[in-house]
PAROMI-282898 format. One record per residue (C-alpha): residue number from 1; x, y, z; residue in one letter. Coordinates in steps of 0.5 Angstrom, whole numbers, plus 500, padded with zeros to 3 digits. Layout:
// PAROMI-282898
SITE  pos   c1   c2   c3  code
SITE  NUM    X    Y    Z     A
...
This chain:
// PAROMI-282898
SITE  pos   c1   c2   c3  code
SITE    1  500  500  500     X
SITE    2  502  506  498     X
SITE    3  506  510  504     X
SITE    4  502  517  502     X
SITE    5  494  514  505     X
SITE    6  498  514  511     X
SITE    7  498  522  511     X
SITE    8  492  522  508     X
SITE    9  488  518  514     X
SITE   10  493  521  519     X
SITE   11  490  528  518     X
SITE   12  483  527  517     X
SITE   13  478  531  520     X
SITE   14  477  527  526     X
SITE   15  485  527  527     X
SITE   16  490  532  530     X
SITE   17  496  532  529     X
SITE   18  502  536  532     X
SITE   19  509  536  527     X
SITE   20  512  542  531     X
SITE   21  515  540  536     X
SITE   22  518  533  538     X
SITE   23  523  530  543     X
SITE   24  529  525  541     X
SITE   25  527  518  544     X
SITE   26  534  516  542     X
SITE   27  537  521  548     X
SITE   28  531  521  553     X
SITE   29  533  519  561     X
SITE   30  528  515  563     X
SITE   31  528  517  571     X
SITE   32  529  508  572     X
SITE   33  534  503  572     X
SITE   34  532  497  570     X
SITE   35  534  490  573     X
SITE   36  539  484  570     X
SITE   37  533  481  568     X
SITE   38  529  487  563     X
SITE   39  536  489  561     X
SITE   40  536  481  558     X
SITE   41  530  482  555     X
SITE   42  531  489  552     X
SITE   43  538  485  549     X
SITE   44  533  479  547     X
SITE   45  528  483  543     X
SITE   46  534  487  539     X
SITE   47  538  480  537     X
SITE   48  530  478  535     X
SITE   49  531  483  529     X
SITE   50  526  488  533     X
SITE   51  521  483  533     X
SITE   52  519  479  540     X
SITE   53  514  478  545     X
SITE   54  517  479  553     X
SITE   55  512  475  557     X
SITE   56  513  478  563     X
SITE   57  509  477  570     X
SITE   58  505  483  572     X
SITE   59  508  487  576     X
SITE   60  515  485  573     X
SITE   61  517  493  570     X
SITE   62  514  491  563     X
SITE   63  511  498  561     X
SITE   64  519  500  563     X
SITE   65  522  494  558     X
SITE   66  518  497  553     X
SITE   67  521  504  553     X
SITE   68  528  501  553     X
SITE   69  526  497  546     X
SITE   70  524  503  543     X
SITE   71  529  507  545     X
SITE   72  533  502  543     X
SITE   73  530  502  536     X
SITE   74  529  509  535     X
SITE   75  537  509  536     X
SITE   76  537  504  530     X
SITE   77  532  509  527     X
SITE   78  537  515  527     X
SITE   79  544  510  524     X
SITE   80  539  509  519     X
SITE   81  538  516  517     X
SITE   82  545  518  518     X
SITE   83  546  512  512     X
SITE   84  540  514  507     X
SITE   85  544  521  508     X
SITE   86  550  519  507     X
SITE   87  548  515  500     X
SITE   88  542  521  498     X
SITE   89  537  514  497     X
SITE   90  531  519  497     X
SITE   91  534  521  504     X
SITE   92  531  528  503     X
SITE   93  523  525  501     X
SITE   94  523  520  507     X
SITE   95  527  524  513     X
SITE   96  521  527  516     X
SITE   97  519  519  517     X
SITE   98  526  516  519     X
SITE   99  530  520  523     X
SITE  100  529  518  530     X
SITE  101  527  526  532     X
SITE  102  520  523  529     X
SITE  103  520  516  532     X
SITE  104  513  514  532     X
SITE  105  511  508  536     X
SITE  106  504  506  537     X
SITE  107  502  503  544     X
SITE  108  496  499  543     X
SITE  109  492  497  550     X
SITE  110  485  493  550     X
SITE  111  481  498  554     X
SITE  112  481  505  556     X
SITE  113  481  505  562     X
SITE  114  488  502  561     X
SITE  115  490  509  556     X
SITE  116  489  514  562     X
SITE  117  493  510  566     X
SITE  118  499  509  562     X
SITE  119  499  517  560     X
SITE  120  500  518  567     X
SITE  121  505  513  568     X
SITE  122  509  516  561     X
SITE  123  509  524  564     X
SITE  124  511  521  572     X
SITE  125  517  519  568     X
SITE  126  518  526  564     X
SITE  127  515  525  558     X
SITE  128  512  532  556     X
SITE  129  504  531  556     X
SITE  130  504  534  548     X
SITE  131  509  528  546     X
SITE  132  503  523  548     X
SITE  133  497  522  543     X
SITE  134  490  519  544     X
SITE  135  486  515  540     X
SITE  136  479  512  542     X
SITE  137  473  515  541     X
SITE  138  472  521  539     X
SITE  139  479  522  541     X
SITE  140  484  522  536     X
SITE  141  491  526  537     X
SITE  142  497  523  533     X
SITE  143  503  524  537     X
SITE  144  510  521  537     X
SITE  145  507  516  543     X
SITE  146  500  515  541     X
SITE  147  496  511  545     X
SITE  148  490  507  543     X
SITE  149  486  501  543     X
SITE  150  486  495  539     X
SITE  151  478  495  538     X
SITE  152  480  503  535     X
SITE  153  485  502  530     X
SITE  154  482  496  528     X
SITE  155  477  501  524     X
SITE  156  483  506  522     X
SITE  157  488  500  519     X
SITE  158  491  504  515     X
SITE  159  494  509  520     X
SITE  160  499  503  523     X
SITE  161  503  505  516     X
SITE  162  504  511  519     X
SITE  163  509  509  526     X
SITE  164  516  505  527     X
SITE  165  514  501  532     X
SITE  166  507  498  535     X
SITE  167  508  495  542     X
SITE  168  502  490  543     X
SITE  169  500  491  550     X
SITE  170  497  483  553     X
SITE  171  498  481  546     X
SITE  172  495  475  547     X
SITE  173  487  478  546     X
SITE  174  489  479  539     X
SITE  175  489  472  537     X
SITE  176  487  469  531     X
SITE  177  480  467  534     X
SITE  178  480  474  536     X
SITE  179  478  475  528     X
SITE  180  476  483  528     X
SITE  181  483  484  532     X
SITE  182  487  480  528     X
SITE  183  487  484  522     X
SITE  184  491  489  526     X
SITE  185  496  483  524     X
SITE  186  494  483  517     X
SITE  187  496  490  515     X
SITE  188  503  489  519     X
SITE  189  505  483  515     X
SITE  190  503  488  509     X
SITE  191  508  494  512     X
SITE  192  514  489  513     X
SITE  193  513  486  506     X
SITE  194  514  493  503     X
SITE  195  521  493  499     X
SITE  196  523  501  501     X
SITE  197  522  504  508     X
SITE  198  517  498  511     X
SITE  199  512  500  517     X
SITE  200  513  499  523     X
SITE  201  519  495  523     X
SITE  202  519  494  530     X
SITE  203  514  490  533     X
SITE  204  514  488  540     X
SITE  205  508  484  544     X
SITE  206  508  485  552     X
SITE  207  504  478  556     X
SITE  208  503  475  563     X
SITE  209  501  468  560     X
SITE  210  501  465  552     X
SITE  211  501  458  550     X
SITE  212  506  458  546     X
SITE  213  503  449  543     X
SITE  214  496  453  542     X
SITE  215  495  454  535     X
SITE  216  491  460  535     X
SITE  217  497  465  538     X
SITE  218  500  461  532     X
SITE  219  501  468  528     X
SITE  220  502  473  535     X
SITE  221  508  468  534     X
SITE  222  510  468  527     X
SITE  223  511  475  528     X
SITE  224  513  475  534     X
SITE  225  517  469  538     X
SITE  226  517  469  545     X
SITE  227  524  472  547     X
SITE  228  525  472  554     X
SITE  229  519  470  560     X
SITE  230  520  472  567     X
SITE  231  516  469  571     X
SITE  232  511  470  578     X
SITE  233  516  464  581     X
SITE  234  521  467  578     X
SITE  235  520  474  581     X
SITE  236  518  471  588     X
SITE  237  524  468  589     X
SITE  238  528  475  586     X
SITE  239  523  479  591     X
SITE  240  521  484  585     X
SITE  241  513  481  587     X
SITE  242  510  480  593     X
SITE  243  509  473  595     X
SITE  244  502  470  594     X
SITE  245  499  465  599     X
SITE  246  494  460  595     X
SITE  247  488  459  600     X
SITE  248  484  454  598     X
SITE  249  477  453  600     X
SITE  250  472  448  598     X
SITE  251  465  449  599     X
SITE  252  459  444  598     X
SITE  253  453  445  592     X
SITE  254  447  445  596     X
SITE  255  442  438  595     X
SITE  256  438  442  590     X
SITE  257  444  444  586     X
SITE  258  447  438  586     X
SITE  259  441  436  582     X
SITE  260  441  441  577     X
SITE  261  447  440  576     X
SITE  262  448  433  575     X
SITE  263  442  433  571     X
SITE  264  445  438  566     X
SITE  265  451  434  566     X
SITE  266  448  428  564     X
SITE  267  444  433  558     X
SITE  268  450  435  556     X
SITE  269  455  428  554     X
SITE  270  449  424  552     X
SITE  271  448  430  546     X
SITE  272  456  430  546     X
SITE  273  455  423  545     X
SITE  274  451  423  539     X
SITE  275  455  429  537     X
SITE  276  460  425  537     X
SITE  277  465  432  540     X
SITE  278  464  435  547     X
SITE  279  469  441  543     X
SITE  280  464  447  543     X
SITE  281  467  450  536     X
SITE  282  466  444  533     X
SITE  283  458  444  536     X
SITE  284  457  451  534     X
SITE  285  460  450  527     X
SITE  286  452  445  528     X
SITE  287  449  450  531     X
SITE  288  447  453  523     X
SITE  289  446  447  520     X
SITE  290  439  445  521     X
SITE  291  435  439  522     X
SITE  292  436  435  529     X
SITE  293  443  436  530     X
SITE  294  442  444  530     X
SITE  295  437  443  535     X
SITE  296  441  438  539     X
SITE  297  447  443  538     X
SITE  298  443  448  541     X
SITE  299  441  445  548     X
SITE  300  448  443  548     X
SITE  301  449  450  550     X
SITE  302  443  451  553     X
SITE  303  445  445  559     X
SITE  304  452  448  559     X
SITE  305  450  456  561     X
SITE  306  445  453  565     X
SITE  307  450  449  569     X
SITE  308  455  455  569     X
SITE  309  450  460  572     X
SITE  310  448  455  577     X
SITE  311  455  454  579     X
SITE  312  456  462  579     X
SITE  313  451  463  583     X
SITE  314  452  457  588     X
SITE  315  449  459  594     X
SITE  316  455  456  599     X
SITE  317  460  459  595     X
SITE  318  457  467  595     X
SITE  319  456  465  603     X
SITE  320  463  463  605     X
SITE  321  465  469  600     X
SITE  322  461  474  605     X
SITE  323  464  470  611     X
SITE  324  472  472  608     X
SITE  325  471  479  606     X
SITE  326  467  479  614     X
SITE  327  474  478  617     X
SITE  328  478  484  613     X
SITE  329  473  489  615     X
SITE  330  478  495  613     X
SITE  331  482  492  608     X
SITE  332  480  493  600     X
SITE  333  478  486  597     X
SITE  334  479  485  590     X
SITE  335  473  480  588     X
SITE  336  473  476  581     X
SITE  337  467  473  577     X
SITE  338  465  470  571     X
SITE  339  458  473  571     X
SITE  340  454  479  572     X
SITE  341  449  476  577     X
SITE  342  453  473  581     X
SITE  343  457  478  583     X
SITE  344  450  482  584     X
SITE  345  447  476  588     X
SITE  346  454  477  592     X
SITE  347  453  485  593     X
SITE  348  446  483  596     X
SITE  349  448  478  600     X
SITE  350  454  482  603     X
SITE  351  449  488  605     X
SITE  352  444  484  608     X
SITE  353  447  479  612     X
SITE  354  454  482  614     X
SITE  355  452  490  613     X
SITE  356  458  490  608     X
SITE  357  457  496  603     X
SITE  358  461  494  596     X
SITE  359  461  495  590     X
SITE  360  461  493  583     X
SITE  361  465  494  576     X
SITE  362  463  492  570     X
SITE  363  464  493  562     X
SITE  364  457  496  562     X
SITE  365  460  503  566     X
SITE  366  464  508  563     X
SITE  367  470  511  564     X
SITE  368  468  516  570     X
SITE  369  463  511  573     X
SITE  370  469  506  573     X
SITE  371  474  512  576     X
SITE  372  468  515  582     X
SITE  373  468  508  584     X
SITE  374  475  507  585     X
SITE  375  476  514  587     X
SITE  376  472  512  594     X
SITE  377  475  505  594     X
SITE  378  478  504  601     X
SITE  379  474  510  604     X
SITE  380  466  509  603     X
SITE  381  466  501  601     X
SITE  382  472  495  601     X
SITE  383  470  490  597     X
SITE  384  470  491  590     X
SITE  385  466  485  587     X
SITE  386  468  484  578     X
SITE  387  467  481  572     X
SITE  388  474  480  568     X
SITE  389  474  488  567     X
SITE  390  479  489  573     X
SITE  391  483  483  571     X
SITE  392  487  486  566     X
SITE  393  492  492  566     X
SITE  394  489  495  572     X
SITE  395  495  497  577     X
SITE  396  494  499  586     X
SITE  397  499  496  588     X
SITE  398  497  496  596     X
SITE  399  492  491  595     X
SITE  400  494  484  598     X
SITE  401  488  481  598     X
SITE  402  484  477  591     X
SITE  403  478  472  592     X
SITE  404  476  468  587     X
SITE  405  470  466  586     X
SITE  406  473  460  581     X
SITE  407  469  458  574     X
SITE  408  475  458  569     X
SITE  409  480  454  564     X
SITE  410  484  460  562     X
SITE  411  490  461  566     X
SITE  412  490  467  562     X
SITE  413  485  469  567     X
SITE  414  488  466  572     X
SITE  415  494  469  572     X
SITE  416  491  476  571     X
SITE  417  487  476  577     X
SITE  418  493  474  581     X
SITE  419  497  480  578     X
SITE  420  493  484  581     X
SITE  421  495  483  588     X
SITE  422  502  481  588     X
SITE  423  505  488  585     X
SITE  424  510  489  591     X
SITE  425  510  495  596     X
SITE  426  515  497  602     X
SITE  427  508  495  606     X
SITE  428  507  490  603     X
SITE  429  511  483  602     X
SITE  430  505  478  601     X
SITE  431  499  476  598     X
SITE  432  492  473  600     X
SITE  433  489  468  594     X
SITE  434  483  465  597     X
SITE  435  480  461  591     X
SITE  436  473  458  593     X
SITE  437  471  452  589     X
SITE  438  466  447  589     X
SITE  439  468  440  590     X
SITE  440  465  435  585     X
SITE  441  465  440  579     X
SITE  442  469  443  574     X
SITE  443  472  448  579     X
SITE  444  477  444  582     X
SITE  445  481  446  575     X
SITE  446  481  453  577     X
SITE  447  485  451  584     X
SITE  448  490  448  580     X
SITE  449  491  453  575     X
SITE  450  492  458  581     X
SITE  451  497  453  585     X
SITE  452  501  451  578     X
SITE  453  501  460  577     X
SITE  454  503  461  584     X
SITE  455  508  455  585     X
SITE  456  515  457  588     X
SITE  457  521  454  588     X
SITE  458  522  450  595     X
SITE  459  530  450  594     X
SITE  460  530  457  593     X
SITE  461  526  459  598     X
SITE  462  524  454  603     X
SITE  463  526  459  609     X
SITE  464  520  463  607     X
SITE  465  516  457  606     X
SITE  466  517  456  613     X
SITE  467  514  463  617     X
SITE  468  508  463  611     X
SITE  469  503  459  616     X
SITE  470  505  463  622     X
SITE  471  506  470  620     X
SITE  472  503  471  613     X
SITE  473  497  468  614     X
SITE  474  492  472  618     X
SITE  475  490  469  625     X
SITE  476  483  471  623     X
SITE  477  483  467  617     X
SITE  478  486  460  620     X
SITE  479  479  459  623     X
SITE  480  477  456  616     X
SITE  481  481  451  617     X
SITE  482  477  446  615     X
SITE  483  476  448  608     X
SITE  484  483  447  607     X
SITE  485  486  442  603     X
């Protein structure tokens, strides 16, 4: 694709552009140092050609590998120029585009509330506000660091011509199931394909957690290999996270919900029998076809909703749930679900058996409901219950205490939901998982996916693990025991 749409759509009416002042990422002191660690996987991403994707556990200084990267590329970027310079290779019609005064990096994130958040972090480590650009919604500013969401630009393709580097914060979400996302990659493969002055030239994927044997991350990776992981055992025994302490409680499904749920259960293999498939691609795939497969397809999916909702909504686990927030009374809780009803059941429960205010957030507010609410979090209310919106990217580091209300196969999720509690503070040297699950049903993969995410090194650190029962876990969380493995 011709290199001039890209100016074409950069200056559409909808868009600003600011080209008199710029600053030289090339020479910019970041106000940090980063560990042996971030400097190995700088080093990684740059013998990788410019191309890779760092898994690095949240809290482990990401965004600041990030910067050092495109440091390190705007630097490539300006011995480029010197070159083109050098040798008149059309060096007068594209300086305006190569010479590292006007890196330009894209930084795409999958929420909004994540764009805000790291506008503050850029200008904490010196970055003049007027570098930083927005696109999103009706914002759209094209700076030298701009900023935006996957679900924005994926309407904008063409503006990705327009950058030297595209970072791809939790990269994994654009996988190749994700279809709409993904044509993102489409249009990268277009730029690095073309045979002068390709665009964007450096690529760079940030993740807490990828499969790298699952085939939908197969194109992440072509673009991308994974260069350096980092992870939360790793920085456990390094000291960069607070330890995070797994408390498992096993709760039962009432007489009544055991009913539904074996019945629903039994629904769902004899259908995946006479489908012969328990995939739900494969299942959906029948759904449009007709005939009495299609409709067996169809309660196939009915029955598993149903025993999932049930399984949300348990009544023993939202009630052990009331109990353990009960004994942290004024302490800010972060509380994962999977459901909307559930956590509103939870919400209802709390008030009206313990007295307990809280509050809920979900992908139906918008930004400034979703900032009042964690404006008064900690002094008007404790518990904060979600679904999946507080998982990803979300930083306050000086909550220790995480309670999952299990119900997932995504160690994706899982890993998220632990990352927001175990970023490390001078107050705070530990962490509180309590996972509530249901004996007897799917939730037992989510305890052992948290324990598989958690698992320190015993060698390395058996010191610590011998003061965990005494002295990181609460006194007034040992009365429960007898819900422990």
């Amino acid at each position: 694709m011709d290199q001039s749409r890209t100016t074409a759509n950069k200056m559409s009416p909808n868009t600003s552009h600011s080209s008199e002042k710029s600053f030289q990422m090339i020479s910019f002191n970041f106000p940090f140092a980063l560990a042996r660690d971030q400097i190995e996987a700088v080093n990684a991403w740059v013998s990788s050609d410019f191309k890779g994707a760092i898994v690095y556990s949240t809290g482990t200084g990401k965004t600041e590998i990030a910067l050092e990267c495109a440091k390190r590329a705007a630097q490539l970027a300006d011995k480029r120029s010197i070159k083109l310079d050098q040798t008149n290779e059309n060096w007068t019609r594209n300086h305006h585009l190569t010479t590292a005064n006007r890196f330009n990096i894209l930084f795409l994130v999958p929420r909004i509330v994540l764009i805000e958040q790291n506008i503050k972090r850029f200008i904490s480590y010196g970055l003049a506000k007027e570098y930083i650009g927005t696109y999103f919604g009706e914002r759209k500013q094209i700076r030298q660091i701009t900023i935006g969401t996957y679900h924005s630009i994926v309407n904008n393709l063409d503006l990705i011509y327009g950058f030297d580097m595209v970072i791809f914060d939790e990269v994994h979400l654009v996988s190749d199931t994700a279809t709409v996302l993904r044509g993102i990659f489409d249009i990268v493969k277009a730029a690095l394909n073309l045979r002068t002055n390709p665009k964007p030239w450096a690529l760079l994927g940030l993740t807490a957690t990828i499969d790298e044997t699952d085939p939908k991350y197969n194109t992440i990776l072509s673009l991308m290999p994974v260069v350096k992981k980092y992870m939360i055992k790793e920085a456990v025994v390094d000291k960069r996270l607070a330890r995070p302490v797994v408390i498992p409680i096993k709760v039962e499904l009432t007489s009544e919900e055991r009913k539904i749920y074996d019945r629903c259960t039994f629904e769902i293999r004899k259908v995946s029998r006479y489908l012969r498939s328990s995939n739900p691609s494969v299942i959906a795939s029948i759904l449009g076809r007709g005939g009495v497969r299609s409709r067996l397809a169809r309660s196939w999916f009915d029955e598993v909703r149903k025993r999932k909702n049930m399984i949300n909504c348990a009544e023993n686990k939202l009630s052990m749930a009331c109990d353990i927030i009960s004994k942290h009374p004024y302490e800010r809780i972060m509380v994962f679900s999977e459901t909307i009803d559930s956590i509103q059941k939870l919400r209802e429960m709390l008030l009206k058996k313990k007295g307990i205010n809280s509050m809920t957030i979900d992908s139906t507010l918008n930004t400034n409901e979703r900032e009042k609410i964690l404006s008064v979090w900690g002094k008007e209310f404790y518990p904060l219950l979600s679904v999946h919106t507080l998982e990803v990217g979300y930083n306050v580091p000086e909550v220790r205490i995480a309670l999952i209300l299990a119900t997932t196969s995504n160690m994706n999720q899982v890993v998220q939901r632990i990352g927001r509690v175990i970023r490390k503070t001078e107050q705070k040297d530990t962490a509180l998982i309590y996972t509530i699950y249901l004996s007897q049903t799917h939730d037992s993969s989510t305890l052992k996916m948290v324990k598989q995410a958690t698992e320190i090194d015993i060698e390395e650190d058996k010191k610590t693990r011998r003061q965990e029962n005494d002295d990181e876990i609460p006194k007034h969380s040992r009365g429960l025991d007898k819900y422990f493995f």
